[in-house]
N, C-alpha and C positions, 0 to 999 in steps of 0.2 A: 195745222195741216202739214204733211208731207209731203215735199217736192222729190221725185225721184227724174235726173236726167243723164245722159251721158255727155261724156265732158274731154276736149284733144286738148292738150294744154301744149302752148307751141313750145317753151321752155324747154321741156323734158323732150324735146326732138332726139332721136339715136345717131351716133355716129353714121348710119348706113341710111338716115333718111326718115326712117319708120316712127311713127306717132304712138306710144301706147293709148289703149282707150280705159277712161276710168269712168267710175259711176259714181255721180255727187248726190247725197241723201243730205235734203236743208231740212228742219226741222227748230222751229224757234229760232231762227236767224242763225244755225250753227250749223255749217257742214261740216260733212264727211266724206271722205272719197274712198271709192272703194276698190283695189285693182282689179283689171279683167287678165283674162287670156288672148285679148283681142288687139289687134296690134293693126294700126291703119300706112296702108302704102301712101305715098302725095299725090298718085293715080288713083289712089281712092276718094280723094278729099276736091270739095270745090273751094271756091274763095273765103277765108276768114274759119278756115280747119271744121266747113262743114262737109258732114259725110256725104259724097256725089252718089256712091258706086252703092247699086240696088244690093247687092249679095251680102257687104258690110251693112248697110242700113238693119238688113233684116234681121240680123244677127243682134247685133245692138237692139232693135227694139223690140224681140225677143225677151230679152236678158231684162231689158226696164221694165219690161210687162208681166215677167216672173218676180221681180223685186218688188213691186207695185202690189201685186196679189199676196206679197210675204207680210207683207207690213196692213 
């Protein structure tokens, strides 16, 4: 079965603050990440780099819910 979710990895934080957002595709115990266009402010994020802010959620589970229908 295929896990499709999106993924802030705090690691890759940017000089200016901002989180990019990636999309992890597990599939037999083997991810893959996927880059977005999506890039999270810390005003966007609640505790532990989850997504707070309704406008980025929808965005993001948009995107999972196109990838989800691809596969």
């Amino acid at each position: 079965m295929i896990t499709v979710q999106y993924v802030i990895l705090k690691h890759q934080q940017r000089k200016d603050g901002t989180y990019p957002v990636k999309i992890r595709v597990t599939y037999k115990r083997k991810s893959r990440y996927l880059a977005t266009n999506l890039i999270a402010r810390p005003s966007d994020l609640g505790r532990g780099l989850t997504v707070k802010s309704p406008t980025l959620a929808n965005k993001v589970n948009t995107l999972v819910m196109k990838i989800q229908d691809i596969v």
